[in-house]
C-alpha positions as CSV (number, residue, x, y, z in Angstrom):
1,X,29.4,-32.5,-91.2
2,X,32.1,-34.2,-93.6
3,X,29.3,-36.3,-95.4
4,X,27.1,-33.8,-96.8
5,X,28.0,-33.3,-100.5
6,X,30.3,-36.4,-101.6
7,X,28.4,-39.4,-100.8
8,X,26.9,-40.5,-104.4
9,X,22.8,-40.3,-103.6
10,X,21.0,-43.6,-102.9
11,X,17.7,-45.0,-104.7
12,X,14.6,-43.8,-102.5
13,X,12.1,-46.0,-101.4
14,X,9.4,-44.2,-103.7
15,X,12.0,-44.1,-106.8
16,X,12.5,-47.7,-105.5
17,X,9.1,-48.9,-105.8
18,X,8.4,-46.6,-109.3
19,X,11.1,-49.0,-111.1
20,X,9.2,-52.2,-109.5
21,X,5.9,-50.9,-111.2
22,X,7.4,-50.1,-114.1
23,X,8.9,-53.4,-114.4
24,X,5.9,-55.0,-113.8
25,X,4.4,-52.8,-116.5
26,X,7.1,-54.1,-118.8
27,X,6.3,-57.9,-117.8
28,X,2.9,-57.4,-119.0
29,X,3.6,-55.8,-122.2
30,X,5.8,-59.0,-122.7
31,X,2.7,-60.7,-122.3
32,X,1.4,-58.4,-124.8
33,X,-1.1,-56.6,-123.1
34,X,0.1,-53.4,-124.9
35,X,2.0,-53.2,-127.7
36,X,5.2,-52.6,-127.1
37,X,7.6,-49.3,-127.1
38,X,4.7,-47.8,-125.0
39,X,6.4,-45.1,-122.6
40,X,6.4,-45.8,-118.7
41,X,7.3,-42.0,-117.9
42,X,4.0,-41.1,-117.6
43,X,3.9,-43.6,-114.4
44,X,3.9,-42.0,-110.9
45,X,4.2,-43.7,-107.3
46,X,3.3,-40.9,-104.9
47,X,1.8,-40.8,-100.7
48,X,-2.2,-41.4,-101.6
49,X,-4.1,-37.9,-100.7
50,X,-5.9,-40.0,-98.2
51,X,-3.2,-41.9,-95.7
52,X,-6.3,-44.1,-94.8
53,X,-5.6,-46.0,-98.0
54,X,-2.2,-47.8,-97.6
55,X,1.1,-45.8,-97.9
56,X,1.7,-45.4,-101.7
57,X,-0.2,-45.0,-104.7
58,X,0.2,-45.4,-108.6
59,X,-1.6,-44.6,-111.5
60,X,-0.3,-46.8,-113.8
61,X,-3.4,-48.4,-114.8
62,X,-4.6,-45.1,-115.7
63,X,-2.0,-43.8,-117.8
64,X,-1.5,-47.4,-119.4
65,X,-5.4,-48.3,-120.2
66,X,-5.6,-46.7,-123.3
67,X,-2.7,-48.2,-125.0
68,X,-3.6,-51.7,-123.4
69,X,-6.9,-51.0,-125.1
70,X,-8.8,-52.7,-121.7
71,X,-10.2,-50.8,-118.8
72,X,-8.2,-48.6,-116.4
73,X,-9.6,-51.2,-113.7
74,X,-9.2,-54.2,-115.5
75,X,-5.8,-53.3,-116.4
76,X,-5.1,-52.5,-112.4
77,X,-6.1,-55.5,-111.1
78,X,-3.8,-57.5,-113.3
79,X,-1.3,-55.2,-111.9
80,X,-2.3,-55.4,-108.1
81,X,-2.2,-59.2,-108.4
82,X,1.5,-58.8,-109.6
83,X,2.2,-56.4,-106.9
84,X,0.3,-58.6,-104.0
85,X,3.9,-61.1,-105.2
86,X,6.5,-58.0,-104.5
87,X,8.8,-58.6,-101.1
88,X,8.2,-54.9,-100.1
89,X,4.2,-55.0,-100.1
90,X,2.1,-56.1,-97.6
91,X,-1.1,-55.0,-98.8
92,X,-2.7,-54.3,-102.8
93,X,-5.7,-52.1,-103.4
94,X,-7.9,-51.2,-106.3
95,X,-10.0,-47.5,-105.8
96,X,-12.2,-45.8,-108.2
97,X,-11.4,-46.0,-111.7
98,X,-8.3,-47.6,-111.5
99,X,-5.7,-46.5,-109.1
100,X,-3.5,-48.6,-107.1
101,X,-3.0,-48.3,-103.3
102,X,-0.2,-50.4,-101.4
103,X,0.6,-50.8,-98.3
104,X,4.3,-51.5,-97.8
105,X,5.9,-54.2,-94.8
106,X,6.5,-52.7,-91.6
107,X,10.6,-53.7,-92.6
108,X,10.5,-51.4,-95.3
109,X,10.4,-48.3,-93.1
110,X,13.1,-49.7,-90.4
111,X,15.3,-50.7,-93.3
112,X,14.8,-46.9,-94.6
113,X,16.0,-45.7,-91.4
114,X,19.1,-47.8,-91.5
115,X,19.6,-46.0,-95.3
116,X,19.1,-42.5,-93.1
117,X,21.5,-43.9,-90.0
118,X,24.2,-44.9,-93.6
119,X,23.8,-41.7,-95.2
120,X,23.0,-38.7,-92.6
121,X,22.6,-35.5,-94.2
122,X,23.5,-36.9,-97.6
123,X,20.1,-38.7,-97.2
124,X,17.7,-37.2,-99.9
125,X,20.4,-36.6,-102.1
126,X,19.1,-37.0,-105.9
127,X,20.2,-37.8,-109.6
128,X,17.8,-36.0,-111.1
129,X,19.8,-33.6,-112.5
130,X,21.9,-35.6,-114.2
131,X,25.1,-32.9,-113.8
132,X,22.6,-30.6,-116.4
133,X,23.8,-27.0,-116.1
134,X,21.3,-24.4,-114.6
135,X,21.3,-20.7,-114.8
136,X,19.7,-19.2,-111.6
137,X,19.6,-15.2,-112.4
138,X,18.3,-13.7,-108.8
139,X,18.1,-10.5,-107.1
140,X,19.3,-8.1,-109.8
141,X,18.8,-4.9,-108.1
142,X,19.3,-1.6,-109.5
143,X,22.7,-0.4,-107.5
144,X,21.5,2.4,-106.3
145,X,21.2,1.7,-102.8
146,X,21.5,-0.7,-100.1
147,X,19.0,-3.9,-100.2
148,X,15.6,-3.7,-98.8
149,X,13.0,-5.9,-97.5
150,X,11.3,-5.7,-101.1
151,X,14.9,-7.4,-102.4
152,X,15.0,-10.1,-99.6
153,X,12.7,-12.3,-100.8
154,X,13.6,-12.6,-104.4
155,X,17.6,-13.1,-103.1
156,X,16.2,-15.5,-100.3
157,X,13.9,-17.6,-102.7
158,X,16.7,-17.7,-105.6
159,X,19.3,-18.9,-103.5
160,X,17.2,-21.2,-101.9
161,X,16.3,-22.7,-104.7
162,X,19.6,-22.8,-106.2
163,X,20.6,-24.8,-102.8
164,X,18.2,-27.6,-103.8
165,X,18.8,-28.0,-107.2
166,X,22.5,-28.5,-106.5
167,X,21.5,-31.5,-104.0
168,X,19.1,-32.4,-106.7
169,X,22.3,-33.7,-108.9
170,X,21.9,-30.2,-111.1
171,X,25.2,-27.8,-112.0
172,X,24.4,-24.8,-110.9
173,X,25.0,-21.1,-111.8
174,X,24.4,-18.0,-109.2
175,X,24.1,-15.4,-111.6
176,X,23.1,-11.2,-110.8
177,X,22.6,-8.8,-113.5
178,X,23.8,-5.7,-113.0
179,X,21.4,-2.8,-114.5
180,X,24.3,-0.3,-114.6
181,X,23.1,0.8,-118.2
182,X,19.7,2.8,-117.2
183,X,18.9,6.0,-116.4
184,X,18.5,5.2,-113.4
185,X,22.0,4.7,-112.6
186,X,22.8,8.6,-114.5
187,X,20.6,9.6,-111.6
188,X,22.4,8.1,-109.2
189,X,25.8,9.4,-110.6
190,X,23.8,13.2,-109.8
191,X,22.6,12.4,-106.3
192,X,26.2,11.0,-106.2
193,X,27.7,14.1,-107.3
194,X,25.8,16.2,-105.1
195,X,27.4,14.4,-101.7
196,X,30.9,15.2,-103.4
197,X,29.9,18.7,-103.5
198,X,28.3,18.7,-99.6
199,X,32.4,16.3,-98.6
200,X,34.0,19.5,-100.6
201,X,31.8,21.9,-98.2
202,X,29.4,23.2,-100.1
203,X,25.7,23.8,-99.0
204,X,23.9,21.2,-101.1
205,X,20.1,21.8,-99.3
206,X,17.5,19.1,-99.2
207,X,18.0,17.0,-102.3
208,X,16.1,17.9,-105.2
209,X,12.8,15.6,-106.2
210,X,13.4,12.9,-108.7
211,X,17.4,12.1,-107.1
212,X,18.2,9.4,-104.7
213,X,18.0,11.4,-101.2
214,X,19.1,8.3,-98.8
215,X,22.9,9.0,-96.5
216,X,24.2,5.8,-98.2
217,X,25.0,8.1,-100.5
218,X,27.8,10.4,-98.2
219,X,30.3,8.1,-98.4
220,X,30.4,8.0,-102.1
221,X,30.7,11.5,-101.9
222,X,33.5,11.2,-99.6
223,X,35.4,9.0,-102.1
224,X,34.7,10.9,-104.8
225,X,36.5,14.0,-102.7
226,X,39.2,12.0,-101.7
227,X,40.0,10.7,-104.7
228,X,39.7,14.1,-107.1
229,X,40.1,16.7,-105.1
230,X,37.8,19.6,-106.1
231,X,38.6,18.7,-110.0
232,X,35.3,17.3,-110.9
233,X,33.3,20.6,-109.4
234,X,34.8,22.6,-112.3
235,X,34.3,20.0,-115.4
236,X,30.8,19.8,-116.9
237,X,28.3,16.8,-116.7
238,X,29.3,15.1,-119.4
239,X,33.1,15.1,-118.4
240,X,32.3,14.2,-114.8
241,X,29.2,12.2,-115.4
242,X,31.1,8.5,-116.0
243,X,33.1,8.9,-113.7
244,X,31.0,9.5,-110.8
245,X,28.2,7.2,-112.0
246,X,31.3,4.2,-112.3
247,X,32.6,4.9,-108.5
248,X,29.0,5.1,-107.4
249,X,27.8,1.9,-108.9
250,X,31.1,0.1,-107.8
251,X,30.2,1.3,-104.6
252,X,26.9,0.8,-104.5
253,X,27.7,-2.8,-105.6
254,X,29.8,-3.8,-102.8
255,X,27.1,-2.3,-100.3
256,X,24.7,-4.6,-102.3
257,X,26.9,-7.6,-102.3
258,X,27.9,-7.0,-98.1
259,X,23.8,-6.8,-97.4
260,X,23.5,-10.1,-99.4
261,X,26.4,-11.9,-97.3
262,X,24.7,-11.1,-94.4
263,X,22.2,-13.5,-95.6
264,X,24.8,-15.8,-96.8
265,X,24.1,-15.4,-100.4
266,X,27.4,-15.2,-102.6
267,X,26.9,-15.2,-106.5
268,X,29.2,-17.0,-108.9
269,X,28.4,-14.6,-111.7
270,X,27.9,-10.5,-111.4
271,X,26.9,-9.8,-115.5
272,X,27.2,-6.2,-116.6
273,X,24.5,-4.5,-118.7
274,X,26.5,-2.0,-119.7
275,X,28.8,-4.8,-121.2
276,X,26.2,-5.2,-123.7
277,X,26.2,-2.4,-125.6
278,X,30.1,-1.6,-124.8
279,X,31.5,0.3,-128.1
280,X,32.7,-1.9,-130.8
281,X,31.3,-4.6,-128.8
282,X,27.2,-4.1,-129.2
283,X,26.3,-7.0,-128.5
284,X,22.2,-6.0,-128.7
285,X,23.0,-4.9,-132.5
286,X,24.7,-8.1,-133.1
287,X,21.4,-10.1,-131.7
288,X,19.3,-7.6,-133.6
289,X,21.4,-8.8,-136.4
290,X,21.0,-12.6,-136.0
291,X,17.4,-12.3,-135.3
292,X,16.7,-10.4,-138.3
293,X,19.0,-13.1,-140.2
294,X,16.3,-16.0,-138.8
295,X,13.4,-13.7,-140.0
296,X,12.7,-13.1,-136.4
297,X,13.1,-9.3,-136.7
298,X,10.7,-6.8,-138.8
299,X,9.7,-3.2,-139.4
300,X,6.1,-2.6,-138.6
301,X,3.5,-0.5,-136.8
302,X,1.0,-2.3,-134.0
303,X,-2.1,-2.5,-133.3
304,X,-3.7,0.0,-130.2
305,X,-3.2,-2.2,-127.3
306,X,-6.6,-3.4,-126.3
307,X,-7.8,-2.7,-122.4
308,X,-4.9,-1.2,-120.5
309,X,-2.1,0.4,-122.0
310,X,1.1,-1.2,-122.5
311,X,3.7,0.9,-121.7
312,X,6.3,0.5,-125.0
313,X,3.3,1.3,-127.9
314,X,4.2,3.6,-129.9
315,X,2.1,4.3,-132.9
316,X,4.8,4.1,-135.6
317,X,6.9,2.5,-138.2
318,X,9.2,0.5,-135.6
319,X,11.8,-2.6,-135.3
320,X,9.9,-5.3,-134.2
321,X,10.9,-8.6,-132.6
322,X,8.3,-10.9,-133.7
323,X,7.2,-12.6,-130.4
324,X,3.9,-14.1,-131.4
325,X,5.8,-16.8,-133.3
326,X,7.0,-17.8,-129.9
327,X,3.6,-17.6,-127.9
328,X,3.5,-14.0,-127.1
329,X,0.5,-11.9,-127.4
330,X,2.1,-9.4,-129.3
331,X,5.2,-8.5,-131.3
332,X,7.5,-6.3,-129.0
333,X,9.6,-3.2,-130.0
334,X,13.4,-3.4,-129.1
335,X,14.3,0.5,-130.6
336,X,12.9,3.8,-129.2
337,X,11.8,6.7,-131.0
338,X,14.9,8.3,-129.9
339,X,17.1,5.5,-131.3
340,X,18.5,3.7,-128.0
341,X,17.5,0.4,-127.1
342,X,13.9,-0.9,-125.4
343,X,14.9,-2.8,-122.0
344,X,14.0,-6.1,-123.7
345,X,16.3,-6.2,-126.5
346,X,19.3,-5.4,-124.4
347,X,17.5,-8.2,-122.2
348,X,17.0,-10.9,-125.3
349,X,20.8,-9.8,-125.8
350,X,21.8,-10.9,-122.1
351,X,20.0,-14.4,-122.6
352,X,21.9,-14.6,-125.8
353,X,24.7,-14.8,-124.1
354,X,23.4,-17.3,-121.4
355,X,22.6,-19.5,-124.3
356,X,26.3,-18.9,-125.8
357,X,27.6,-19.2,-122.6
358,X,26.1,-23.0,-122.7
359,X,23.0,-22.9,-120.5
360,X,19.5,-24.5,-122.5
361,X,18.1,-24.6,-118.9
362,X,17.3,-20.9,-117.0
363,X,15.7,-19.9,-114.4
364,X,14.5,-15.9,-114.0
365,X,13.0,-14.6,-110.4
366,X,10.9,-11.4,-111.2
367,X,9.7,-9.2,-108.6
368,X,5.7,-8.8,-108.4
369,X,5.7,-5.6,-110.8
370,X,7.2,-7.5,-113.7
371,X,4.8,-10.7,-114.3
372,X,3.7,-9.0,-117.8
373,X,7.2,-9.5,-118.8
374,X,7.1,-13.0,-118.8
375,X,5.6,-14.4,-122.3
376,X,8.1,-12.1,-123.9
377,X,11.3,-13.0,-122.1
378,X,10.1,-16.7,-122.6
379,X,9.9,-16.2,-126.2
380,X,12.8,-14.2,-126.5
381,X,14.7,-17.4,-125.3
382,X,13.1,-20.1,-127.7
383,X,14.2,-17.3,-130.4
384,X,17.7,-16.6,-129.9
385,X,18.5,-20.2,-129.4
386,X,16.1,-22.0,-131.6
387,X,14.0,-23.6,-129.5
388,X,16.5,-25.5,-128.0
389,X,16.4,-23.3,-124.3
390,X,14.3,-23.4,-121.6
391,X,13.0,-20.5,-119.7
392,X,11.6,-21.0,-116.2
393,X,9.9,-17.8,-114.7
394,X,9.4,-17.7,-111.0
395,X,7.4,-14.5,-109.7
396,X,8.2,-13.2,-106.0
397,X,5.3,-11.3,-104.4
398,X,5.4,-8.3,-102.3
399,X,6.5,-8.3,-98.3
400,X,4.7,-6.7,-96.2
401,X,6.9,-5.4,-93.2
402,X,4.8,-5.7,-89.7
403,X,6.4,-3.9,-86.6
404,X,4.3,-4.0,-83.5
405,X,1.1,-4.5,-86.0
406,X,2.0,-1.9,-88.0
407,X,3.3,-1.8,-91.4
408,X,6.7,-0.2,-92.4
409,X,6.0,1.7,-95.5
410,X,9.2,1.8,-97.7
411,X,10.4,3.7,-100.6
412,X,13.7,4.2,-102.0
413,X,13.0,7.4,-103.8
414,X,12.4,9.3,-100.6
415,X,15.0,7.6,-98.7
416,X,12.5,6.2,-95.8
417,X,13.0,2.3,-96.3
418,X,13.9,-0.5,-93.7
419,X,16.9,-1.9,-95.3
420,X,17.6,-5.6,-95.5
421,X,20.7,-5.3,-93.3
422,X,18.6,-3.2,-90.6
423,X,16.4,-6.5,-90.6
424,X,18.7,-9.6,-90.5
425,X,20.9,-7.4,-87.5
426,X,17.3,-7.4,-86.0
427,X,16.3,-11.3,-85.9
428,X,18.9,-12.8,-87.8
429,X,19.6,-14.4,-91.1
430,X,18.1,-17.7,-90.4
431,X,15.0,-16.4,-89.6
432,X,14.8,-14.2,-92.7
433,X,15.7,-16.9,-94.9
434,X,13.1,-19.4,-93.4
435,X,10.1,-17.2,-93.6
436,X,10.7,-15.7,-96.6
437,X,10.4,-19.7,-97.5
438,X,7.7,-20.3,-95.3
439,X,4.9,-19.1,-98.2
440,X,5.0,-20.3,-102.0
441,X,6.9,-17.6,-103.9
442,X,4.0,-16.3,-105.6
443,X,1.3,-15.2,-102.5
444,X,1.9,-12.1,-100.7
445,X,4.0,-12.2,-97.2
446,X,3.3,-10.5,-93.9
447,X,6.4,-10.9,-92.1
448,X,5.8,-10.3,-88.6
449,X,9.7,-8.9,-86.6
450,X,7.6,-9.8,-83.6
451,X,6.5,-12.8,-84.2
452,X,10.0,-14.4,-85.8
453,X,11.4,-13.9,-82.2
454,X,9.0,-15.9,-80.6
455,X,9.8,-19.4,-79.4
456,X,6.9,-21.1,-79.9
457,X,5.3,-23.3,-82.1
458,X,3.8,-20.2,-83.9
459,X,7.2,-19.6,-85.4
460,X,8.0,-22.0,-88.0
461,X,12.0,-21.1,-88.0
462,X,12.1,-21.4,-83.9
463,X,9.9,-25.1,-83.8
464,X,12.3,-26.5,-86.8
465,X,15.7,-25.6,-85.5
466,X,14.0,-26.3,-82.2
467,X,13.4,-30.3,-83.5
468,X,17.0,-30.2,-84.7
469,X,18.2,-28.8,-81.0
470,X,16.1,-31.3,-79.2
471,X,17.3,-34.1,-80.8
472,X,20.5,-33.3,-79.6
473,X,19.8,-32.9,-76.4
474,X,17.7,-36.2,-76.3
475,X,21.2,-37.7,-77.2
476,X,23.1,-35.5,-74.4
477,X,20.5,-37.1,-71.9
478,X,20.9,-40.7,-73.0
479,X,24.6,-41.0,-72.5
480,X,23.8,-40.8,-68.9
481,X,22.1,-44.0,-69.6
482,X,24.1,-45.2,-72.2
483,X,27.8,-43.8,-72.0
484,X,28.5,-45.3,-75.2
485,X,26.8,-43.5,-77.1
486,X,28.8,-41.3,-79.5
487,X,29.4,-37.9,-79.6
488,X,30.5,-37.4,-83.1
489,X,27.4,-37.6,-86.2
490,X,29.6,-40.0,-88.3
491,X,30.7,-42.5,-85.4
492,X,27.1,-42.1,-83.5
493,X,25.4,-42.9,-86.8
494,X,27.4,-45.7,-87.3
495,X,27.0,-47.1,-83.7
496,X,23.2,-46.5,-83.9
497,X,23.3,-48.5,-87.3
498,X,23.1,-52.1,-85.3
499,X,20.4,-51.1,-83.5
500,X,17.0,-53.0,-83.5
501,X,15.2,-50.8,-85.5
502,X,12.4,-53.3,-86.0
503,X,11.2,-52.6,-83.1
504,X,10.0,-49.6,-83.8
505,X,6.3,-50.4,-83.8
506,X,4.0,-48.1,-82.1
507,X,1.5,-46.1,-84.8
508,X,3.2,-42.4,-83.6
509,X,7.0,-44.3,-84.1
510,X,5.8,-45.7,-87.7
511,X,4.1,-42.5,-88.7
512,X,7.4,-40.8,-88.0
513,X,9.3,-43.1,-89.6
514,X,7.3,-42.6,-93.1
515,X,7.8,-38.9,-92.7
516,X,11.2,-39.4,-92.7
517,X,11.4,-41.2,-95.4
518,X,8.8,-38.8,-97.9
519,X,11.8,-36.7,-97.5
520,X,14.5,-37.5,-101.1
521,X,11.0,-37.7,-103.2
522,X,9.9,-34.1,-101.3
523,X,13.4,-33.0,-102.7
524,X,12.9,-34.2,-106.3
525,X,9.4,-32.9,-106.3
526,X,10.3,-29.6,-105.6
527,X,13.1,-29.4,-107.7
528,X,11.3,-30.3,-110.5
529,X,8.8,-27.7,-109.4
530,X,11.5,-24.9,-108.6
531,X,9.5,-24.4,-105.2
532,X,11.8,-24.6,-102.1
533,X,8.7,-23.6,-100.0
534,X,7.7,-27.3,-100.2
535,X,11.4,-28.1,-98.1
536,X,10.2,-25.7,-95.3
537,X,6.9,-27.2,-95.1
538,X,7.6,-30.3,-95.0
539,X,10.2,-29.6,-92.3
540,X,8.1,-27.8,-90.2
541,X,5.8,-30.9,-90.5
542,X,8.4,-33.3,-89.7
543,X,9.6,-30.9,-86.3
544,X,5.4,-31.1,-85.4
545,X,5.7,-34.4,-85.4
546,X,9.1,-35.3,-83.7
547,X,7.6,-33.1,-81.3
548,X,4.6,-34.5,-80.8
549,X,5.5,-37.9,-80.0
550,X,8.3,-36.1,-77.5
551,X,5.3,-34.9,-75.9
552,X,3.4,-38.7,-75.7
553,X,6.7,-39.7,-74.0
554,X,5.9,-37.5,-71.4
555,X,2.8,-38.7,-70.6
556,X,3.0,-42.2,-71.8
557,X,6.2,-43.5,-70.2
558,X,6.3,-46.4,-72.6
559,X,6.8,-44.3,-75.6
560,X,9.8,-42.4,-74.3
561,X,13.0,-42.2,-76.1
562,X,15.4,-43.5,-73.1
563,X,13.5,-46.4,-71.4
564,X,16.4,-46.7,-68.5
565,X,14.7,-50.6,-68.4
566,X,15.5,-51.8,-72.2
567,X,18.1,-50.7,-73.5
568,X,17.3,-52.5,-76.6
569,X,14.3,-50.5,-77.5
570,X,16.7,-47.0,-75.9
571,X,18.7,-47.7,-79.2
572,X,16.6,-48.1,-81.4
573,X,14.6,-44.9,-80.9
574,X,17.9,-43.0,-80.3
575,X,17.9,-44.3,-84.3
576,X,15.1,-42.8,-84.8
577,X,15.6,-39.4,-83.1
578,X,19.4,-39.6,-85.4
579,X,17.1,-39.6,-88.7
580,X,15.0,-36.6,-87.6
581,X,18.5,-34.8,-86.9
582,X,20.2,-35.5,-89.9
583,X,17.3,-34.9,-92.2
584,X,16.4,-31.4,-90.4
585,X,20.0,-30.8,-90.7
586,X,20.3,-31.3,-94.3
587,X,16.9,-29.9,-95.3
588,X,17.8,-26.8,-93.0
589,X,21.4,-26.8,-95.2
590,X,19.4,-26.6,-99.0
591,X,17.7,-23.6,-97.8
592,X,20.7,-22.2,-96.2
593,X,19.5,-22.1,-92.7
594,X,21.4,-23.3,-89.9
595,X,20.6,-26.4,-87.6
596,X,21.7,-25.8,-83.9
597,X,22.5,-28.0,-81.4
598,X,21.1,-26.2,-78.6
599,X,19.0,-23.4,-78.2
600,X,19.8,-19.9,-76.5
């Protein structure tokens, strides 16, 4: 669809109706109610928790009292009476304390639909990112070995949400760091080694505990013999080791980055740890440096950790970074006993860079075994760059793998793991992607391969591209009724624009209608949030309810979509069936999921 990403984004109706309060806010204080200067951002105009009580809400008499120095419900009233004078509001209430319920003119929606019919999948599109540049860091496996279902949800959740901060008006960076500076990857170089040895003929036997058993490994081997011959066999580990460890991580990369196309994942950035502490290039000793020169950076001995151990204490005279300045609960070491680096200072060294690199605005995603590592990466930020960064942590929990009922135990040590490839080949990448989505990031996921093939409403990622299907289909029917219907989005969009939307009346059509259009403020709400699980809801709730009123169609002939008697009435639901489709289409594009025309 040629009008997806270079249409400039529209004013929503909720971002529409925010600046009318907050004008009306302003007239007051020229009335001096307040004094003035006082700051509007604090306003919100958001669906009431109850849809009983009118269609938006606002707590601007709530946020406002204090400074006009009058009751929150004194102050609201003068504010409903102002509101009772606004073209788009039918209806003014007062609740409780102070908030503000309206109830918006039936035109408002209809008119909103035309926006939708103008737009199509651009619809949504948001400002609020003002063109800022974002750092998404996601994924980051250790290369040694294919992805695995453990991986998936972290890769599926980052680039999701790197999908909708982009339509969110944000600039945004894919970014993977590599560990290739562990020892896990020197143990990878051995298992490596041993599949050269087995390519040049020798017996090898089972792999030895504590090396990477898994075949993925034989092909390395195989290079490794093709490439050298039985040269490396007679050198010693030290003379082989960096060269077998750099083919196997290359290797092991391009496996990594093939599992993550299948997904459709592509990053812009791959950054090397090893690059960090390259010779006569350290760039940890240089942020050492500049840390120490801020003060930031200290000898000392700590305190016994207090309830469960934490894993870096040593009880010595150590380098210190001093973290509590920066809201940690403890000062952190960044250099072993044996001299080499702790993990975090070579990782305060990579967002160092991220911060010389331009980016004040990052976002991490952690896998569930490394929430305790949050405060310290957080501060590690506000250190290196003065405060003037942001750190946004997102946790991904566990995936628990179901087959038949029963759980796939995984583990990469031993080589028995269901690999992320294995998976998608199994059900497909759209599936993957939306129910890894379908659950906020940070509860645990069963994720059922039985119950993603289903097509019924039980699975989400079937009823959603199932809306999206059936919309086309409702179109496919009508041109036996109306031949003129367009086949092309951009032309049929523009032909259904001069329909009589305003006739649109019925409860089920209205409640559709203001589904539709929750759907650019659902966008900015969960971009501010970074939580792209609120896209798939709300698209699954939108495909119930397109659904449903399918279904009243059926048995209430008035209500369906192609009345062969009106043709008037014909258009302007086939309107209303064109927003669902190009909403469900564009919501289905930020999480990277496709939107079919039919299913098979």
């Amino acid at each position: 669809m040629s009008d997806k990403s270079d249409k400039p984004a529209s004013q929503h109706l909720f971002a529409d109706a925010l600046v009318r309060v907050q004008a009306i806010c302003a007239a007051l204080a020229a009335e001096g109610q307040w004094p003035a200067g006082v700051d509007f951002s604090r306003i919100v105009v958001e669906p009431p928790r109850d849809a009983s009580h009118g269609d938006m809400a606002t707590n601007a008499a709530m946020v406002l009292a204090k400074d006009a120095k009058v009751k929150p419900r004194d102050l609201a009233d003068k504010i409903a009476e102002k509101l009772r004078a606004d073209d788009l509001v039918d209806a003014v209430g007062v609740a409780g304390p102070g908030f503000i319920n309206l109830t918006l003119k039936p035109q408002v929606w209809a008119n909103e639909l035309l926006t939708m019919l103008r737009e199509g999948v651009s619809y949504g599109k948001s400002t609020l990112g003002r063109g800022a540049k974002v750092n998404v860091e996601y994924v980051s496996a250790n290369p040694t070995g294919p992805m695995h279902v453990g991986h998936c949800r972290g890769a599926v959740f980052g680039d999701a949400l790197c999908g909708l901060l982009e339509f969110a008006g944000y600039d945004v960076t894919r970014e993977y760091y590599i560990n290739d500076a562990g020892a896990q990857v020197d143990v990878l170089a051995r298992s490596a080694f041993l599949r050269y040895l087995e390519a040049l003929g020798d017996i090898i036997g089972e792999i030895p505990e504590g090396l990477y058993p898994g075949d993925y490994l034989v092909p390395v081997g195989q290079a490794l013999a093709a490439e050298h011959g039985d040269k490396l066999k007679a050198m010693p580990d030290t003379a082989w080791l960096p060269t077998v460890r750099a083919k196997a991580i290359a290797m092991m990369m391009d496996m990594i980055k093939g599992d993550l196309a299948a997904l459709n994942i592509r990053h812009d950035v791959f950054f090397s740890e090893r690059s960090l502490i390259e010779t006569g290039n350290n760039k940890v000793t240089e942020t050492i440096d500049f840390l120490r020169a801020k003060g930031d950076i200290y000898e000392g001995r700590l305190p016994p950790p207090k309830g469960k151990p934490v894993e870096d204490y040593e009880d010595r005279i150590q380098t210190l970074f001093r973290a509590t300045a920066y809201g940690d609960d403890v000062d952190r070491p960044l250099i072993k006993s044996d001299g080499s680096y702790t993990y975090f200072a070579s990782d305060i060294a990579y967002h160092k860079n991220k911060v010389d690199r331009g980016f004040l605005d990052m976002i991490d995603v952690f896998g569930a075994d490394h929430g305790g590592y949050i405060k310290r990466m957080q501060a590690a930020v506000k250190g290196v760059s003065g405060g003037k960064a942001a750190l946004d942590i997102k946790v991904v929990q566990l995936v628990r793998l179901l087959r038949a009922g029963e759980q796939v135990r995984m583990s990469k040590r031993s080589g028995d793991f269901v690999t992320l490839r294995e998976v998608v080949d199994e059900v497909g990448s759209d599936a993957v992607r939306f129910m890894m989505l379908f659950r906020k990031n940070d509860a645990l996921l069963d994720f059922d391969l039985a119950k993603v093939l289903e097509q019924s409403k039980d699975n989400p990622v079937f009823y959603v591209q199932y809306g999206h299907a059936r919309g086309h289909s409702i179109f496919k029917n009508a041109r036996e009724v109306v031949p003129e219907l367009p086949e092309d989005d951009e032309e049929r969009r523009a032909w259904l624009g001069s329909a009589l939307v305003e006739r649109l009346t019925d409860p089920a059509e209205m409640d559709l209608l203001k589904r539709l259009a929750l759907y650019p403020r659902i966008i900015e709400a969960a971009a501010a949030a970074h939580e792209p699980h609120r896209i798939a809801f709300y698209l699954y709730d939108l495909a119930s309810e397109f659904h449903a009123l399918w279904t009243k169609g059926r048995d209430l002939p008035y209500l369906r979509f192609i009345m062969t008697n009106d043709a008037e009435i014909t258009r302007a639901r086939l309107a209303m069936v064109q927003g669902v489709v190009s909403v469900l289409a564009s919501g289905l594009a930020v999480l990277g999921v496709h939107a079919p025309t039919e299913m098979r």
